[in-house]
N, C-alpha and C positions, 0 to 999 in steps of 0.2 A: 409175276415179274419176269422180263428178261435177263438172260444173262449175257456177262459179257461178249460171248463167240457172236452176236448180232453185229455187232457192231464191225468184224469183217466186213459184211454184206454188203454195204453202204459207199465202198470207194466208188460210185459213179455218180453220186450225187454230194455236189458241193454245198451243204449248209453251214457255210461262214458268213453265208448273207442274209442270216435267221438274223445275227447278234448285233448290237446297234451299231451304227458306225462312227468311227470317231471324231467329236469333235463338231458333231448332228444336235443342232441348238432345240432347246426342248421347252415346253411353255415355264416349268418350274423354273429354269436359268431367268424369264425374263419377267415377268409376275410375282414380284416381292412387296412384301409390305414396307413401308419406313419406317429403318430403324429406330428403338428406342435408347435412350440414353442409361437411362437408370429405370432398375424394377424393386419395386418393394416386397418383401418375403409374405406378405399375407395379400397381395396384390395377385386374383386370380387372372387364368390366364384362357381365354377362348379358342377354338379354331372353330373358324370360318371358311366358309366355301363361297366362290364364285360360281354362280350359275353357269354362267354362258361358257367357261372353260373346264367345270369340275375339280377345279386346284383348288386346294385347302392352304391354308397358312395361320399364323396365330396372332391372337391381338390381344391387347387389356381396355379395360375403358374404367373413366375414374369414378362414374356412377353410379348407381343402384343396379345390382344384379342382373343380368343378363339371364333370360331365359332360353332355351332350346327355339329354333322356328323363329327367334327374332330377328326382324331385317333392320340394319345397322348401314350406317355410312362411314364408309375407310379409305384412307388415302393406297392408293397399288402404284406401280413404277409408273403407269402411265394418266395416273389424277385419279381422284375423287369418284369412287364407286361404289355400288348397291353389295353388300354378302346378309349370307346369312348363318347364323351363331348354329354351331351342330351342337353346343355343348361344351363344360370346362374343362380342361385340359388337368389328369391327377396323373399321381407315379410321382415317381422320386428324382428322374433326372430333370436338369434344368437346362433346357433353352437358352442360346445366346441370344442378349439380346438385339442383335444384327437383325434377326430373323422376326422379332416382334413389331407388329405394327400400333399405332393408336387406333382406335375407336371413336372419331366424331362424335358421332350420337346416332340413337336410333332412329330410325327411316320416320319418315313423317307421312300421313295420305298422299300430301300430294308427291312424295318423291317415288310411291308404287303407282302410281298414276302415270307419273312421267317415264317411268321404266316402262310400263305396260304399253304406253302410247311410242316409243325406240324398239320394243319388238315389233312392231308393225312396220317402222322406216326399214328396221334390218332384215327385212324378207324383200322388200322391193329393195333395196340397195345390195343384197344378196344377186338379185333377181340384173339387176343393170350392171355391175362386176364382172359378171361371169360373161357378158354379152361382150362387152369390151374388153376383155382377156381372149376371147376368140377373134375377135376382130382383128386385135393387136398379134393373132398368132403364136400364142404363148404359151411355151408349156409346164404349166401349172396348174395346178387345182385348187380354187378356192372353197375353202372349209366351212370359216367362219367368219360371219360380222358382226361387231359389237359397236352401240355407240355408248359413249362413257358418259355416265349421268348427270356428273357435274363439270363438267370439258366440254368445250367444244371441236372436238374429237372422233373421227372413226375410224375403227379399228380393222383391220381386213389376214385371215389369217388364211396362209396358203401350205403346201406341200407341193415341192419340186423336188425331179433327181437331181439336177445339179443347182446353181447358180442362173438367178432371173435377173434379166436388167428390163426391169418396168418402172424406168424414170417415164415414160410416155404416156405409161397408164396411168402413172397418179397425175400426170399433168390433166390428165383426160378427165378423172375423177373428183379433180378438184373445180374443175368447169362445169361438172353436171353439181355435186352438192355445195360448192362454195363455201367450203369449212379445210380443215387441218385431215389430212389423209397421212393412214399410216397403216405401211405394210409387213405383215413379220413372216419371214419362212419357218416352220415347224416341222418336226420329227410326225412320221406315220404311227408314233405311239402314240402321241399326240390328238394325232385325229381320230385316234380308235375312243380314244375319252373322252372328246368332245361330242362325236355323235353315236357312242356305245352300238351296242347291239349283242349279238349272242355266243358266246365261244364255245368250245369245241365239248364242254359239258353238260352242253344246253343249258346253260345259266348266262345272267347277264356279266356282258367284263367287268375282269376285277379292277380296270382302269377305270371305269366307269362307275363301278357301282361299290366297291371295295376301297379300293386304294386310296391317300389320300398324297402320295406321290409317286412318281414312275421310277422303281428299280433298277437298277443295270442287271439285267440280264447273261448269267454265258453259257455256252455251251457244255460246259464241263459243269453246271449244275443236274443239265441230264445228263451226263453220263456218270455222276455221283449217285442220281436216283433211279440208276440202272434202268432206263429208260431205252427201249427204240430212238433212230436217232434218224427220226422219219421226219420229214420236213411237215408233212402232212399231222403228224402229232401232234408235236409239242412244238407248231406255231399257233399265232392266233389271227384274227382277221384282217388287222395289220401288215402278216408276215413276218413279223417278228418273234422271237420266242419267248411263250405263255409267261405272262407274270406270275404264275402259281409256280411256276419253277423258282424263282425269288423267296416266296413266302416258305416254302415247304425247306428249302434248302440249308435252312437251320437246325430243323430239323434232322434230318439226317445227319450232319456234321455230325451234332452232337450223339447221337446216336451210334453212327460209326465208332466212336473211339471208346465205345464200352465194348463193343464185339469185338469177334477176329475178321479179319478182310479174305476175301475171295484170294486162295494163293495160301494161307496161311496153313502151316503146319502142327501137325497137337501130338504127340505122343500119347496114348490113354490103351493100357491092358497092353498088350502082347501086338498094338500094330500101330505103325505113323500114317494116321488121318491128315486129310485134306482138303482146307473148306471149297468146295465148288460154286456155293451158289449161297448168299446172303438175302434175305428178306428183309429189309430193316422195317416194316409196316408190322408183319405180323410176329417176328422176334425170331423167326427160327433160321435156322441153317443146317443147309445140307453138307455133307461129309462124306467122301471114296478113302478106303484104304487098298493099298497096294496088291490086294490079293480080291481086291473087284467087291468087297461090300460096302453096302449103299447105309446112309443111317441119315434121318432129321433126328439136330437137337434144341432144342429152346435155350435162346441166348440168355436163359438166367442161369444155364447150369455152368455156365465159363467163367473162372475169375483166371487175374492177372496178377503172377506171383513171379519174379525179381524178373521181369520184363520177357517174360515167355506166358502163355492161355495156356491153360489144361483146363480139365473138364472136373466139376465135382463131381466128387462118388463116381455111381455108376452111371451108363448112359441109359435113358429112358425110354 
């Protein structure tokens, strides 16, 4: 682990623009399911994942059991679409139901049919987009295209730094496909989940292969998990900062407020110590006293008695 004095190092590089920015519309804000009215307390509860975006959300269906791997039809913000059941939703908290969707029914042959036969349009409608976004001069980057299984509907999903005006292009794109065109700007966390790849621990993203929504992220989670505050670190292929910094970050909290913090002072024998350096992973901490000795102790020998740390017993 680093300690804090790293973090001097760093005034020539500006990483404010790891953290998401505000107010950067995100595929969760616009992919919901419709809501439900009423839930019944023995009435299980699913999430479901979209394929082509990787967003999970939750549904109920009034049924016979749902199993894992099965493809269902669900109404989402924008109509009538394919998911697939990860599994029932347990644990004790309860879900608003704002956030629950219904469950149609399960997919039929012919509606994997017709999905299978739309990923084929959406590699050549991928393919004529992007031709016509260069044409038009535009700077954006198309991600993704989805057509919606039961709409006649397609769905075109982009990343720009600012604000795109392609009224032009969908005029353009409703003359080549002759249906309903519709265009969303997304966050680059976003596009790290939709087309994954490998982060900086040689494993697949947790947006991608983990997560089943995107974190806010801040900067003060690394430097909570005493962390280098190296752009190169603890961002990920997005450039954003790691969502493992999100996951682990409760971790530590809670952990923190059993020990003492870097700074903190202990009275113990004949000298006043001074923690220097916290590991919260492996439980120990380091300690100088005033006359230059060095000492590790294992934060199980610290309790807190009427709001000051001393050390039990002896040190080890």
């Amino acid at each position: 682990m680093n300690n804090s004095d790293e973090y001097e190092n760093i005034d020539d590089e500006d990483i404010s623009a790891l953290e998401d920015s505000p107010g950067e519309e995100e595929m969760d804000d616009i992919i919901t399911g419709a809501g439900i009215e009423s839930l019944s307390p023995d009435m299980p509860i699913y999430r479901l994942r979209l394929f082509y975006s990787q967003e999970t959300f939750l549904a109920v269906y009034k049924g016979d059991a749902l199993s894992p791997h099965t493809m269902v039809i669900v109404p989402t913000r924008y109509g009538k679409d394919l998911a697939q059941v990860i599994g029932k939703v347990t644990g004790s908290g309860i879900p608003s139901i704002q956030e629950i969707a219904w469950i149609e029914r399960p997919a039929a042959k012919e509606d994997l049919e017709k999905a299978k036969s739309n990923h084929n349009l959406e590699r050549e409608a991928f393919r004529i987009c992007k031709q016509k976004i260069e044409n038009h001069k535009l700077e954006m980057k198309l991600v993704l295209v989805h057509y919606l299984l039961e709409e006649t509907k397609i769905l075109f999903f982009f990343t720009a730094e600012n604000r795109v005006d392609f009224r032009e292009l969908v005029k353009d794109l409703v003359s080549v496909f002759k249906t309903r065109i519709e265009l969303r700007q997304i966050g680059v966390r976003d596009e790290a989940r939709v087309t994954g790849g490998l982060g900086v621990c040689g494993r697949g993203c947790c947006c991608h292969m983990v997560s089943d929504k995107l974190r806010p992220v801040s900067i003060k989670m690394a430097k909570d998990q005493n962390l280098s505050l190296n752009s190169m670190k603890i961002s990920g292929p997005c450039g954003r900062l790691l969502c493992c910094l999100s996951y682990e970050y409760s971790f530590y909290s809670e952990q923190r407020r059993l020990i003492p913090q870097e700074g903190s002072r202990i009275s113990h024998g004949d000298a006043v110590w001074k923690v220097t350096e916290v590991n919260v992973v492996t439980g120990q901490l380091k300690l100088g006293s005033d006359d230059g000795r060095l000492i590790t102790v294992s934060a199980e020998q610290f309790e807190r008695v009427e709001n000051r740390w001393r050390i039990k017993g002896g040190i080890n």
